[in-house]
C-alpha positions as a LaTeX table, in Angstrom:
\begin{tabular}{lrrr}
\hline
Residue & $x$ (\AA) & $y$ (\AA) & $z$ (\AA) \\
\hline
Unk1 & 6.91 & $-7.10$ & 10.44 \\
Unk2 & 7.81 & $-3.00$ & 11.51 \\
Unk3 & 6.17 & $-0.17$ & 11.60 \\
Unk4 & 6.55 & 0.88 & 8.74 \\
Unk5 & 6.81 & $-1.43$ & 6.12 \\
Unk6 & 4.08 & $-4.03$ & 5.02 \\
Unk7 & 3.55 & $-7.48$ & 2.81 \\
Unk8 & $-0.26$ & $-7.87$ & 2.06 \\
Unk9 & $-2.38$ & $-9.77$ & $-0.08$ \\
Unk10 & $-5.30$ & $-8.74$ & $-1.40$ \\
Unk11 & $-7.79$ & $-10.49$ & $-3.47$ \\
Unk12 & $-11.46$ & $-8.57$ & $-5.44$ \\
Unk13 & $-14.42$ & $-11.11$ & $-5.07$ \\
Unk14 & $-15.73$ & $-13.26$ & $-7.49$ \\
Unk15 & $-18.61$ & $-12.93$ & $-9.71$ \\
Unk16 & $-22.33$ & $-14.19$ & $-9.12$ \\
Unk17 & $-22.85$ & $-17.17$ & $-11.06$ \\
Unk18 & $-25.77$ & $-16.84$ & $-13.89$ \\
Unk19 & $-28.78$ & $-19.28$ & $-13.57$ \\
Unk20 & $-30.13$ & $-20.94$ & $-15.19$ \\
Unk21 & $-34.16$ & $-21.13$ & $-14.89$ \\
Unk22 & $-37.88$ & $-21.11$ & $-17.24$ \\
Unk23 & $-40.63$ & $-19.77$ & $-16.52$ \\
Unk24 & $-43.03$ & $-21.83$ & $-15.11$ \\
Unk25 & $-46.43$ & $-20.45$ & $-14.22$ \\
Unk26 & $-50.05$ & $-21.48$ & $-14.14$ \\
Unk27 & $-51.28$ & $-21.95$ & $-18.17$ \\
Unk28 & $-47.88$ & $-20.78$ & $-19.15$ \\
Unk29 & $-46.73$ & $-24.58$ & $-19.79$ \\
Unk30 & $-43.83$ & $-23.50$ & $-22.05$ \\
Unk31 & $-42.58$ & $-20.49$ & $-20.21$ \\
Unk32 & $-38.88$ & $-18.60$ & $-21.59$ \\
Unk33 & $-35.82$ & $-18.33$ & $-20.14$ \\
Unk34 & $-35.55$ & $-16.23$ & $-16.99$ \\
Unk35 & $-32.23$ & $-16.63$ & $-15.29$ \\
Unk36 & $-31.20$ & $-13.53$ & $-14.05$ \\
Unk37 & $-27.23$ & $-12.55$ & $-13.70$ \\
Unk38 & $-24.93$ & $-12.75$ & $-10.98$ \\
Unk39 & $-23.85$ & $-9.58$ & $-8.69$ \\
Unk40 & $-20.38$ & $-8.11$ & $-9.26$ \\
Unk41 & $-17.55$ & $-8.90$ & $-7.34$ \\
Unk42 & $-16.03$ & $-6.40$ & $-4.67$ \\
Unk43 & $-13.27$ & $-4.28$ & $-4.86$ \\
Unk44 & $-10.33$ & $-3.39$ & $-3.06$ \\
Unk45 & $-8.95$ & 0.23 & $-2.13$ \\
Unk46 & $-6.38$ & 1.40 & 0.22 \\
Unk47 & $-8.05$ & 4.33 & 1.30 \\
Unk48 & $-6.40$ & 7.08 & 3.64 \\
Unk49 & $-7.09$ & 7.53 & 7.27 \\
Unk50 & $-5.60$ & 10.70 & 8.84 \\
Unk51 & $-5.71$ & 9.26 & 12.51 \\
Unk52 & $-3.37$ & 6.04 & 11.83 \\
Unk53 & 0.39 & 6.54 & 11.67 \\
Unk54 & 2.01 & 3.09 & 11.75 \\
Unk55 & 1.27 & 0.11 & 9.64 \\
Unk56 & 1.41 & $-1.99$ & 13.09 \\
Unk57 & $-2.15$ & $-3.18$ & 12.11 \\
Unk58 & $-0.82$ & $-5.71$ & 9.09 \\
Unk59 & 1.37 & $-7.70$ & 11.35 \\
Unk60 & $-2.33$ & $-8.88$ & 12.80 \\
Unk61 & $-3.56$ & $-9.40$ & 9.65 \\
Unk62 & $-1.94$ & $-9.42$ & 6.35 \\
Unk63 & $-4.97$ & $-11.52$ & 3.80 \\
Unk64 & $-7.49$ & $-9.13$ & 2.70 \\
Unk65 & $-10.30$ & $-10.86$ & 0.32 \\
Unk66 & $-13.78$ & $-8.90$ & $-0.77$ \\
Unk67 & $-17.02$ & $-10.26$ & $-0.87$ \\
Unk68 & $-18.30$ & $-12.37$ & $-3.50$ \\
Unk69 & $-21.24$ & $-11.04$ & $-5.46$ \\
Unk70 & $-24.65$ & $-13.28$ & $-5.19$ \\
Unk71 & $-25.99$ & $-15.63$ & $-7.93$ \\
Unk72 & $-28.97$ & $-14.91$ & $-10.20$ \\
Unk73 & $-32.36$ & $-15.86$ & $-9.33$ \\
Unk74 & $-35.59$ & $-16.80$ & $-10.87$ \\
Unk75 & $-37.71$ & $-13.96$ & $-12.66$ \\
Unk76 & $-34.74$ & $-12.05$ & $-14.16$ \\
Unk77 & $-33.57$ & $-11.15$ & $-10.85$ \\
Unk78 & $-29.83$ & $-9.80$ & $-10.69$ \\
Unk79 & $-28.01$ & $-11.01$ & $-7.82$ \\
Unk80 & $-26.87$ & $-8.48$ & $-5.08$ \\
Unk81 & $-23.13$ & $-7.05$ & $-6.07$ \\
Unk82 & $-20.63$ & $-7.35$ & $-3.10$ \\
Unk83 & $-20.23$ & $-4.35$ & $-1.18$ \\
Unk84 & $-16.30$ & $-3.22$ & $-2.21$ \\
Unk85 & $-13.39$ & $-3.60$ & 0.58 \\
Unk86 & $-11.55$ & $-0.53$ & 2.07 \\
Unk87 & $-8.05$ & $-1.18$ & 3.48 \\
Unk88 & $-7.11$ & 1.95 & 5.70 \\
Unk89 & $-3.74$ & 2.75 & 5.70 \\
Unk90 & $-1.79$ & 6.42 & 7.46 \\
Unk91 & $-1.31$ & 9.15 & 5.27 \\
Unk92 & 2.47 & 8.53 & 3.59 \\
Unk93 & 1.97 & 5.14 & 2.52 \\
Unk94 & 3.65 & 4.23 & $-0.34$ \\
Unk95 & 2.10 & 1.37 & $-2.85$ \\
Unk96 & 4.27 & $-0.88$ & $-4.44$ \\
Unk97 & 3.78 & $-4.42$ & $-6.52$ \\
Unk98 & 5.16 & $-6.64$ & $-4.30$ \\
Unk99 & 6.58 & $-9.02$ & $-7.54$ \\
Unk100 & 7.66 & $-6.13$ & $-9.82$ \\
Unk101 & 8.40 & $-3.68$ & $-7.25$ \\
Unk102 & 6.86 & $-0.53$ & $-9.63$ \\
Unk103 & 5.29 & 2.32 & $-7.46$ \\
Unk104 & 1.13 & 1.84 & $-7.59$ \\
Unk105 & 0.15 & 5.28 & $-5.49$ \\
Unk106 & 1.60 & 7.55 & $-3.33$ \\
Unk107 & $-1.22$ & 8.15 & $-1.00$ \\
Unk108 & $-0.58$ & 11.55 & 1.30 \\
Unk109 & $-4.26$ & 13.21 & 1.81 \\
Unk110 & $-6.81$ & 11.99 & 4.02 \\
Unk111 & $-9.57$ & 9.88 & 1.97 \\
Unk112 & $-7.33$ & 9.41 & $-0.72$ \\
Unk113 & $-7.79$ & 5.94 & $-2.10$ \\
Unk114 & $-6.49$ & 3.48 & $-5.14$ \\
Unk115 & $-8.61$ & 0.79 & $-6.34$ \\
Unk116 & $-5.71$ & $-2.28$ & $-6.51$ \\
Unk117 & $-7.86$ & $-5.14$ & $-7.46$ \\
Unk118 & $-11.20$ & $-5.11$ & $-9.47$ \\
Unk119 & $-14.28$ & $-7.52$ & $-8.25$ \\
Unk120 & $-15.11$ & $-10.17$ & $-11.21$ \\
Unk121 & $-18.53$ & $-9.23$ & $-13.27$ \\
Unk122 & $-21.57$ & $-11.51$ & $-12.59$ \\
Unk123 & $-22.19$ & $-14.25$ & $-14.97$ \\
Unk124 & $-24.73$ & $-13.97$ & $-17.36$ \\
Unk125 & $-27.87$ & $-16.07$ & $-16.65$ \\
Unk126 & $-30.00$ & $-17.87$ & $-19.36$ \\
Unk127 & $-32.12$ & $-14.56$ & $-20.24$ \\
Unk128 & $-29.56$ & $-12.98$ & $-21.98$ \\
Unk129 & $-28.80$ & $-15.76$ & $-24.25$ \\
Unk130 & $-31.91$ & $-16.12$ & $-26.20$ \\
Unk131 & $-32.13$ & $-15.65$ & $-29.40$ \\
Unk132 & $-34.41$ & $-16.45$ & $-32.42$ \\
Unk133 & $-33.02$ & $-19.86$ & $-33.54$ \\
Unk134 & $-32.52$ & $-20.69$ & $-29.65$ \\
Unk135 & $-35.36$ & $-19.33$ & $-27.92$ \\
Unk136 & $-34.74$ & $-22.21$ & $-24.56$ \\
Unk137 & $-30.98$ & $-21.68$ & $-24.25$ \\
Unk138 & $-29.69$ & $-23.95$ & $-21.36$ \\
Unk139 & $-26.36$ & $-22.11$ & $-21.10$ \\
Unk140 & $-25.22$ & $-19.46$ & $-18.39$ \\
Unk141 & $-22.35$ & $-18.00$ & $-16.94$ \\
Unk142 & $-20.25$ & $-18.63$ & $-13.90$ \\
Unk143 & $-19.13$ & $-15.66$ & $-12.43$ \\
Unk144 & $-15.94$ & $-14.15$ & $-13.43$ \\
Unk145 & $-12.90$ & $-15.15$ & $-10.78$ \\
Unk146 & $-11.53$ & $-12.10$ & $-8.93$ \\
Unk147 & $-8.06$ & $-10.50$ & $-9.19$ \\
Unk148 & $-5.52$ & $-11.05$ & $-6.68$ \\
Unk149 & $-1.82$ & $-9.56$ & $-5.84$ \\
Unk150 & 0.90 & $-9.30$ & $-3.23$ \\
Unk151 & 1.49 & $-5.60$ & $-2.29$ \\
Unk152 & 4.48 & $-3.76$ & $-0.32$ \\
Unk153 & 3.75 & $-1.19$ & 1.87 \\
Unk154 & 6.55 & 1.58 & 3.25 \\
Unk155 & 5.81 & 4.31 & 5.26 \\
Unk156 & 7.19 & 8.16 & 5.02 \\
Unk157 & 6.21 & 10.06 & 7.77 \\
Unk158 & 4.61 & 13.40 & 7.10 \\
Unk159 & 5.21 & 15.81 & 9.59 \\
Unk160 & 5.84 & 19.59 & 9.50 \\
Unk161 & 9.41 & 19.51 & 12.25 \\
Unk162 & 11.66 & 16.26 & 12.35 \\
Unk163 & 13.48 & 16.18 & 15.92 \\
Unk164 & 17.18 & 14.30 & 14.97 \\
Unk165 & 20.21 & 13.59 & 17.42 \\
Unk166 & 22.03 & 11.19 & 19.04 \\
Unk167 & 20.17 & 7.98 & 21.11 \\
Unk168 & 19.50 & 9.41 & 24.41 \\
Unk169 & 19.57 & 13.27 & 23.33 \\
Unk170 & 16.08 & 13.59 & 24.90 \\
Unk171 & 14.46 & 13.64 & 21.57 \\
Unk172 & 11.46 & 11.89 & 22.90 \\
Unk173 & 11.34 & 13.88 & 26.18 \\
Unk174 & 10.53 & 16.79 & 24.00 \\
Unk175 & 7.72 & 15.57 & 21.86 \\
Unk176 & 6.38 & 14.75 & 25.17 \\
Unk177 & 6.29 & 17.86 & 27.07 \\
Unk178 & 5.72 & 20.08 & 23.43 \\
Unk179 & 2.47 & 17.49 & 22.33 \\
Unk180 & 0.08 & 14.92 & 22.97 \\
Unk181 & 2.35 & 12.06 & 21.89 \\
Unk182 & 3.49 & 9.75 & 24.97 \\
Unk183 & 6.72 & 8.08 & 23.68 \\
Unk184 & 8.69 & 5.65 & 25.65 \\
Unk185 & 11.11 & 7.25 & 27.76 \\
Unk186 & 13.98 & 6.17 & 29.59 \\
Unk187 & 17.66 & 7.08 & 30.56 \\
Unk188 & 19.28 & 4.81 & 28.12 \\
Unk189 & 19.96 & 4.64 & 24.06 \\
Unk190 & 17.49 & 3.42 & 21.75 \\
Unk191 & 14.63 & 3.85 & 24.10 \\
Unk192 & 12.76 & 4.76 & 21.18 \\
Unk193 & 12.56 & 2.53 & 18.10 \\
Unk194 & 9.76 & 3.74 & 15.68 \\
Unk195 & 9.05 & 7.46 & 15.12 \\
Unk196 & 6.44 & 9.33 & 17.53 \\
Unk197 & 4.53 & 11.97 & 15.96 \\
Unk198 & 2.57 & 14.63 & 18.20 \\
Unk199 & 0.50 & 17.41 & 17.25 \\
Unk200 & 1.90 & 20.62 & 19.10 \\
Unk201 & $-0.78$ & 23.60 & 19.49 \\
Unk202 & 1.26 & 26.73 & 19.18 \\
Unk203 & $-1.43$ & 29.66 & 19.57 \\
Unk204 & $-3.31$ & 29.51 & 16.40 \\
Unk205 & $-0.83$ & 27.17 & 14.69 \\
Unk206 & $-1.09$ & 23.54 & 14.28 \\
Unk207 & 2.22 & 21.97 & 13.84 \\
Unk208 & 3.27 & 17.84 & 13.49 \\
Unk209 & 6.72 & 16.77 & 15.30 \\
Unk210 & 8.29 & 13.88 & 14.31 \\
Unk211 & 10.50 & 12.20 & 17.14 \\
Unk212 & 12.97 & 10.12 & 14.81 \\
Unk213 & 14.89 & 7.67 & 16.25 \\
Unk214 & 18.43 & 8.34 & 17.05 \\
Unk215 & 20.96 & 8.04 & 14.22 \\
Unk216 & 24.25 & 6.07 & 14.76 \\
Unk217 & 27.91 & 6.42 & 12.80 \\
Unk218 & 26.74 & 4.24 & 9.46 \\
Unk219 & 23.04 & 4.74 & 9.19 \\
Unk220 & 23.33 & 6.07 & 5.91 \\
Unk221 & 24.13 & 2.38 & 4.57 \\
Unk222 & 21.71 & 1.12 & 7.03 \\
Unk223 & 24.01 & 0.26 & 10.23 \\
Unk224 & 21.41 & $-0.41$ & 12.84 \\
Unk225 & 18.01 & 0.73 & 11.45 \\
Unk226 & 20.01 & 3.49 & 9.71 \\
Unk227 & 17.32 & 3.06 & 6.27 \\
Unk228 & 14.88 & 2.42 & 8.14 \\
Unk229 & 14.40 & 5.71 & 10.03 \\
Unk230 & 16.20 & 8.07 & 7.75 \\
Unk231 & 13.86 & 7.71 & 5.02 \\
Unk232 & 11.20 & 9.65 & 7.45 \\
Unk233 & 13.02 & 13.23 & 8.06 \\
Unk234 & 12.63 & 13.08 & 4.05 \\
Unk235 & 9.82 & 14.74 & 3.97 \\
Unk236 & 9.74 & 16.80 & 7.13 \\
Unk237 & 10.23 & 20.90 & 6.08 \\
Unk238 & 12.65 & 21.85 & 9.28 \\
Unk239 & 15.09 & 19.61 & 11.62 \\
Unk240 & 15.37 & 20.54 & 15.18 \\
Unk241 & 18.88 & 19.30 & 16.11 \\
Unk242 & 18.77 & 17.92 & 19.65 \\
Unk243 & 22.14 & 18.19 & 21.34 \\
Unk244 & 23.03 & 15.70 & 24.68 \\
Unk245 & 24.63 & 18.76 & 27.02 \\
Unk246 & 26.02 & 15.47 & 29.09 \\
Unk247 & 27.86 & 13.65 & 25.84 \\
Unk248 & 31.62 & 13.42 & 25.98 \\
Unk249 & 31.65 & 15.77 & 22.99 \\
Unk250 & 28.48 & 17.51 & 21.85 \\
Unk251 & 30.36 & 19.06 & 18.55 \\
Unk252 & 31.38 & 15.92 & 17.45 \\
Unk253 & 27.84 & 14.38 & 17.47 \\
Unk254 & 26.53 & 17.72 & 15.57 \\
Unk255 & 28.94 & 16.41 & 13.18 \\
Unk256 & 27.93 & 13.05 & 12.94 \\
Unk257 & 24.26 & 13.48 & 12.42 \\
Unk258 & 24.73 & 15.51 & 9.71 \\
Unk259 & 27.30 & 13.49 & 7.67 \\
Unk260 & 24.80 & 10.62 & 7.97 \\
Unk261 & 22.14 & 12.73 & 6.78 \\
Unk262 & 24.07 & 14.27 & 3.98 \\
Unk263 & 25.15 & 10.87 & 2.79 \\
Unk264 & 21.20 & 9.38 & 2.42 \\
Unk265 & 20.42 & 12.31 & 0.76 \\
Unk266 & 21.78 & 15.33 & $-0.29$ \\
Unk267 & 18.60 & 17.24 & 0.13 \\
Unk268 & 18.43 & 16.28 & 3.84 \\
Unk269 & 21.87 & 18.74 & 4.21 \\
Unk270 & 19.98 & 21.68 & 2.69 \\
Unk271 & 17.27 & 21.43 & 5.05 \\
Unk272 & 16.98 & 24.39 & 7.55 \\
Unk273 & 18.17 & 23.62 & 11.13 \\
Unk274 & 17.12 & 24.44 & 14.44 \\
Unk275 & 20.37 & 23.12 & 16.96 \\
Unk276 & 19.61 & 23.05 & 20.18 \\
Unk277 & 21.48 & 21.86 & 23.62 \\
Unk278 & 19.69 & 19.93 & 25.79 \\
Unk279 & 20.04 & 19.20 & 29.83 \\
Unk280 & 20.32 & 22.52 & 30.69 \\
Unk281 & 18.89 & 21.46 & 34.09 \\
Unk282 & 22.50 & 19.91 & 35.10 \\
Unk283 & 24.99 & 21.64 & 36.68 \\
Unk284 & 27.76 & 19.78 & 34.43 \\
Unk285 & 25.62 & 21.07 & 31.50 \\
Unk286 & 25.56 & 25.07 & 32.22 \\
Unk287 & 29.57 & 24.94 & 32.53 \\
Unk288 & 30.59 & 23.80 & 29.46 \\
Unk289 & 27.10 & 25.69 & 27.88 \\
Unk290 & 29.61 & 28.74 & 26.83 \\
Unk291 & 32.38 & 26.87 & 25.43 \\
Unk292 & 29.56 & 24.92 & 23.61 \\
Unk293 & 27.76 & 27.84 & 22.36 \\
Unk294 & 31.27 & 29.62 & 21.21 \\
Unk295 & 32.18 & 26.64 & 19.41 \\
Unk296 & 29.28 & 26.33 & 17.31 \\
Unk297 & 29.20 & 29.97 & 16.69 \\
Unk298 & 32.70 & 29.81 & 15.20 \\
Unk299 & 31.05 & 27.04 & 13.14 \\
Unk300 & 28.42 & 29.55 & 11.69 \\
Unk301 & 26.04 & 27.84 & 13.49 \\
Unk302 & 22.99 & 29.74 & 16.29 \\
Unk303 & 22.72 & 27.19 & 19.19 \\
Unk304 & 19.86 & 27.65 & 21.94 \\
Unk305 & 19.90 & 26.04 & 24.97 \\
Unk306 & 17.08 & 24.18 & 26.78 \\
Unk307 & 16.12 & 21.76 & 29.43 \\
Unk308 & 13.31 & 19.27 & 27.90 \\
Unk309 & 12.76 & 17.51 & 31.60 \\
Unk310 & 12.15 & 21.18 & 33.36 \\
Unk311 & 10.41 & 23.36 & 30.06 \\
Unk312 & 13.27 & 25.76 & 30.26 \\
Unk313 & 13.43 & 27.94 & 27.00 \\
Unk314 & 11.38 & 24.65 & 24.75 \\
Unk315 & 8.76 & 27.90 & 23.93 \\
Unk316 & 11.54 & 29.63 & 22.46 \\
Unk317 & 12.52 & 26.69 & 19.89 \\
Unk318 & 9.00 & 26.13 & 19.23 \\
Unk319 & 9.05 & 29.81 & 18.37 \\
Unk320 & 11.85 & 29.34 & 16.37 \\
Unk321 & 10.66 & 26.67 & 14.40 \\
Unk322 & 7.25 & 28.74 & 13.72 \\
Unk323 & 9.37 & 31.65 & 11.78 \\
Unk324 & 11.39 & 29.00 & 9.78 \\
Unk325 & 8.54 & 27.43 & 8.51 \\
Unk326 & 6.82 & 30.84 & 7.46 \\
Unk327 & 10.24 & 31.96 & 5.91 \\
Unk328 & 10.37 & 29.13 & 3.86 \\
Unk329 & 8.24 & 29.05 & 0.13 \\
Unk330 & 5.71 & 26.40 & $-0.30$ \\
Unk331 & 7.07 & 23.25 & $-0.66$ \\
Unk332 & 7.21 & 21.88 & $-4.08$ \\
Unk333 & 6.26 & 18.55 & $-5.57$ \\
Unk334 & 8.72 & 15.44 & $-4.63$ \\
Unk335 & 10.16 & 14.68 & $-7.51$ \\
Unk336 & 9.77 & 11.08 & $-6.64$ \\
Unk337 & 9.02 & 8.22 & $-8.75$ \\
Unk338 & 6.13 & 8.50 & $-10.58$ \\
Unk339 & 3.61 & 5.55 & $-10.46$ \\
Unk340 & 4.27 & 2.82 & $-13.18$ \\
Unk341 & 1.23 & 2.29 & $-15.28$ \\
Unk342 & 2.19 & $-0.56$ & $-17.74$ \\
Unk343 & $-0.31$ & $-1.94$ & $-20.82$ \\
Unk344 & $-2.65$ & $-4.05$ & $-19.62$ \\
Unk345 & $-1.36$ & $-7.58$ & $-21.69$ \\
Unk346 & $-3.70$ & $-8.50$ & $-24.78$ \\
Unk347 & $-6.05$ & $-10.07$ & $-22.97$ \\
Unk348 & $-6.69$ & $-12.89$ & $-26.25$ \\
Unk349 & $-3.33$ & $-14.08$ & $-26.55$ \\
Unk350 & $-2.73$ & $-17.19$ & $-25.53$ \\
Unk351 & 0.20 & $-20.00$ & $-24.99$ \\
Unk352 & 0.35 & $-23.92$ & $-26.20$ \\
Unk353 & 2.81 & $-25.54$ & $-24.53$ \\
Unk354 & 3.52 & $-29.53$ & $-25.04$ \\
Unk355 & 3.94 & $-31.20$ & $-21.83$ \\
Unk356 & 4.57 & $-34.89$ & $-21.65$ \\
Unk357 & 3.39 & $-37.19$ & $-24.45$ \\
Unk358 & $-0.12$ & $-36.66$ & $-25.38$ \\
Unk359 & $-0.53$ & $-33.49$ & $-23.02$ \\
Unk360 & $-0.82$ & $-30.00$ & $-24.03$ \\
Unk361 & $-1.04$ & $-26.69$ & $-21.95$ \\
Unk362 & $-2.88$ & $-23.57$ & $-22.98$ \\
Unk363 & $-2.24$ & $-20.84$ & $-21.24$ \\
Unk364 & $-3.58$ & $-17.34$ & $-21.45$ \\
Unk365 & $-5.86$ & $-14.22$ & $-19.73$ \\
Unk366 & $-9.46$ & $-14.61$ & $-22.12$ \\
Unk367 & $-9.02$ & $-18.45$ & $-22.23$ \\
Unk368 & $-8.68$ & $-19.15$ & $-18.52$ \\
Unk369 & $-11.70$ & $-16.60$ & $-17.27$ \\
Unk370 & $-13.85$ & $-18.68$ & $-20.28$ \\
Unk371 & $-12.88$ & $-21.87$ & $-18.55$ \\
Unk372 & $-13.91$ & $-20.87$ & $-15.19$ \\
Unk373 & $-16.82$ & $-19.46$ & $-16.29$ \\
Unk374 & $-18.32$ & $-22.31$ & $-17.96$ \\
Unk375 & $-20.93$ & $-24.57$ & $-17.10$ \\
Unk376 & $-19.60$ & $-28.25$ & $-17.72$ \\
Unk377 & $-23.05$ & $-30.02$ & $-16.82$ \\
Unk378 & $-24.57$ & $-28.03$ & $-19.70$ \\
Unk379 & $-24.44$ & $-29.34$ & $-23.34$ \\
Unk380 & $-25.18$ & $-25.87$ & $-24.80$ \\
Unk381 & $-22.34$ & $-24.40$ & $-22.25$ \\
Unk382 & $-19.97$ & $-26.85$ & $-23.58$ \\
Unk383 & $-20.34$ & $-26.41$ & $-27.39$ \\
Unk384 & $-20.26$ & $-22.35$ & $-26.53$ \\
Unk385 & $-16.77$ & $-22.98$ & $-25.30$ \\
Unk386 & $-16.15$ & $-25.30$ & $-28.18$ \\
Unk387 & $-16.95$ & $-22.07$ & $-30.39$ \\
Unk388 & $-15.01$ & $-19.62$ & $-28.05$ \\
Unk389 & $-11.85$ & $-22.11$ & $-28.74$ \\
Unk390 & $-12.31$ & $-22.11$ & $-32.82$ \\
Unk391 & $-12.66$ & $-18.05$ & $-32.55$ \\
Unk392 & $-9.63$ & $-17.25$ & $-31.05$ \\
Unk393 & $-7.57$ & $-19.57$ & $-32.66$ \\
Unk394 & $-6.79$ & $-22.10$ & $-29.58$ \\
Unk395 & $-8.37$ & $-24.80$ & $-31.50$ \\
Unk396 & $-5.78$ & $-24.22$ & $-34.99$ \\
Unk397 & $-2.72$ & $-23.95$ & $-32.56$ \\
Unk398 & $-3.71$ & $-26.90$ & $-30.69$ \\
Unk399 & $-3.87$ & $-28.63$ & $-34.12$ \\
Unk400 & $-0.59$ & $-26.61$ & $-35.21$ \\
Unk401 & 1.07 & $-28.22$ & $-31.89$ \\
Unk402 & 0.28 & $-31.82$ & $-33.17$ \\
Unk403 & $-2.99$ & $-32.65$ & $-30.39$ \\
Unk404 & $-4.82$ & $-35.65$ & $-31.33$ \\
Unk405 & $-8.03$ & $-36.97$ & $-30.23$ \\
Unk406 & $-7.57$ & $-38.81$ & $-27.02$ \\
Unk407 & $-5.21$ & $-36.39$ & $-25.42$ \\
Unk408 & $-5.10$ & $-34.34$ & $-22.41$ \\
Unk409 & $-5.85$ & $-30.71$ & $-22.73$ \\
Unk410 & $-5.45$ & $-28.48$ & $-19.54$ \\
Unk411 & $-6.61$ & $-24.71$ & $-19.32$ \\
Unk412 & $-6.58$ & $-23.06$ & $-16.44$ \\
Unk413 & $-7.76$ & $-25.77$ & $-13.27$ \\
Unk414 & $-9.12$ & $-27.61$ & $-15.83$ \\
Unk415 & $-8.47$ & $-31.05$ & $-17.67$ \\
Unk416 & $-10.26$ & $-31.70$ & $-20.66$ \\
Unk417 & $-10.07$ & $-34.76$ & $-23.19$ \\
Unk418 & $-9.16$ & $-33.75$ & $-27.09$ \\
Unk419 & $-11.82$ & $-34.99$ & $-29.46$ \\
Unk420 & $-12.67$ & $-34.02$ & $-33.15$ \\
\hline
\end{tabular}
C-alpha cells in the first residue's frame, strides 16, 4: 500500500426486514395486518476533504460496510433507515472499478462526493399486502441485500507550482523554508519518497507547492518510482526546476529531467519553467555559478540562482513563479477520460445452467434479490415466490432445461427441491 494509490471494498447496508404482525387489542379479537416495513439500507460516498493529501489512511483500513436499516415493528411502524457512509478521500482522487478498471469520478473540489454503492430498500411488512380476497396475508419481505464492489484509488496531486530535479537538489529544503510543509530532509538521495505539498503565503496570494520526488534516467517507463511520481507534476500549472550547484554536471541533469518528462507526456515539455541553481551558499557553487549561468543562456534558457539552506534570492523565484502563473490563461478542462457509465444489465434476465445430474442453477439479478428476500417459514411467502418464478419465465426454462420433480434447484444461497 503507497500513498497514493488504494484497493478498497465497500459494501451499502442491507434492508430492514418486513414483519410480520395483527392487530391485537382489547374487543378487537380479529384485528388486520399491521407489519410495518423495514428501514433502507445505507449508502456509500467518497466524499472530498480539502485537508487530506495522501491516501495513507486505507493501508489501516481498507473494508468499508454501511449500516443496516432496522426491521418493521408492530402498529405500521417503519423501521429506522441506516444513516449513509462517507469515505473521505484528498482532493485528486481518481475512482476506478477495481474489476473493470472504467473511471467512476474524478473528484477535485472540496465536498465533492459519488454515491458508489446504494443501501438495499426495506422489506415490505404484512400491511402492504392486503388485499380483498386476502385480507390476513402472512407474507412479508426480507430486506433487500446491499451492493458491494472492489474500488481503485490513484492520486494526482493538485497543486498550483511542481518543484522537479535531481534526488538531493534540495527540492524539499525549499518547500520547507517557502511553506508550512515539514518534509524529511537529509544530505542524501531519495530522502523524500512521496510528494510534500505546502501552502506558501505570498502577500495576498495563496499558492500550493508540490515537492515531487526526484526523477532518475528511466522514470518515464517507471525505473524506480518513475510512474509513480510523474503522474503528479500532471496537473501542476508551472515547474520550478531545482538545479544541485554541487552535481558533477548541472547541464546535464537539466537535460535529463526534461527528457523524462517529455517522454511521460508531451504536455509536461510545454509546461512553463522556472530553472533555478541551488547551493549558492558554497564556495564551490559561486565559481562555476557564471559558467553555469552562460551555459544555460546559450541554451535559451533564464537561470536564477539561490541558496534554499540560507533564503538567499528564494523571494525572487517565488516572485517569479507569481507572474508566470498570472501570464498564463485559465487552465482548461483535462481532457482526460471521461467516466464510464455502462447500462445497468436487465435486471429480469436470468441463466439455467445444468450442473450435475438432477441439479440445475439459475442465475440472475431479479431472481436472486427475490430469493433473499423471501420468507421460507411462511406458506403464503413461499407460493408468492412460486408465482414470481411462473412470471418471469424461470419456471418454463427450468422445464425447457429438462428439471424433474425431485431435483435440486439452487438460486442464489439457496437450495430448493423441484416439485410440480
Amino acid at each position: 500500500m503507497t500513498f497514493d494509490e488504494a484497493t478498497i471494498h465497500v459494501r451499502s447496508g442491507d434492508g430492514g426486514a418486513g414483519l410480520v404482525h395483527f392487530r391485537r387489542e382489547k374487543f378487537v379479537p380479529r384485528g388486520g395486518p399491521s407489519g410495518g416495513d423495514g428501514g433502507r439500507g445505507g449508502d456509500v460516498y467518497l466524499v472530498v476533504k480539502p485537508t487530506l493529501n495522501t491516501l495513507i489512511a486505507f493501508s489501516r483500513q481498507s473494508h468499508f460496510r454501511a449500516g443496516n436499516g432496522a426491521p418493521g415493528g408492530s402498529s405500521n411502524k417503519t423501521g429506522r433507515s441506516a444513516a449513509d457512509l462517507l469515505i473521505e478521500v484528498p482532493p485528486g482522487t481518481i475512482v476506478r472499478d477495481a474489476a473493470t478498471g472504467g473511471l467512476l469520478a474524478d473528484l477535485t473540489q472540496p465536498g465533492q462526493r459519488v454515491l458508489v454503492v446504494r443501501g438495499g430498500r426495506g422489506g415490505r411488512g404484512n400491511a402492504r399486502f392486503a388485499t380483498s380476497t386476502n385480507q390476513a396475508p402472512r407474507i412479508a419481505e426480507k430486506g433487500e441485500p446491499g451492493e458491494e464492489r472492489t474500488l481503485h484509488l490513484e492520486l494526482k496531486l493538485l497543486a498550483d507550482v511542481g518543484i522537479v530535479g535531481v534526488p538531493n537538489a534540495g527540492k524539499s529544503t525549499l518547500l520547507s523554508v517557502i511553506s508550512n510543509a515539514r518534509p524529511k530532509i537529509a544530505d542524501y538521495p531519495f530522502t523524500t519518497l512521496q510528494p510534500n505539498l505546502g501552502v506558501v503565503v505570498l502577500d495576498d496570494r495563496d499558492l500550493v507547492f508540490a515537492d515531487i520526488p526526484g526523477l532518475i534516467e528511466g522514470a518515464h517507463a517507471g525505473a524506480g518510482l518513475g510512474h509513480d511520481f510523474l503522474r503528479h507534476i500532471q496537473r501542476t500549472r508551472v515547474l520550478i526546476h531545482l538545479l544541485d550547484g554541487t552535481a558533477a554536471d548541472p547541464i546535464a541533469d537539466f537535460h535529463q529531467i526534461n527528457t523524462e518528462l517529455a517522454l511521460f507526456d508531451d504536455a509536461l515539455s510545454a509546461k512553463p519553467q522556472i530553472v533555478a541553481l541551488n547551493k549558492l551558499d558554497l564556495p564551490d557553487v559561486q565559481e562555476r555559478w557564471p559558467q553555469i549561468s552562460g551555459e544555460m543562456a546559450r541554451l535559451g534558457y533564464e537561470v536564477m540562482a539561490i541558496s534554499a539552506a540560507t533564503g538567499q534570492n528564494v523571494r525572487a523565484v517565488l516572485n517569479r513563479a507569481v507572474q508566470v502563473l498570472d501570464s498564463l490563461p485559465a487552465a482548461p478542462p483535462e481532457p482526460a477520460e471521461r467516466p464510464v457509465y455502462q447500462l445497468d444489465e436487465d435486471p429480469l434476465a436470468f441463466t439455467v445452467t445444468p450442473l450435475r445430474q438432477g441439479e440445475f442453477r439459475v442465475a440472475g439479478k431479479r431472481i436472486e434479490r427475490a430469493v433473499a428476500m423471501t420468507y421460507w417459514d411462511y406458506d403464503q411467502a413461499v407460493t408468492r415466490f412460486q408465482r414470481i418464478l411462473e412470471s418471469m419465465g424461470v419456471t418454463a426454462a427450468l422445464r425447457e432445461a429438462g428439471v424433474k420433480p425431485g431435483d435440486t434447484v439452487f438460486i442464489g444461497d439457496m437450495e430448493l427441491e423441484w416439485g410440480d
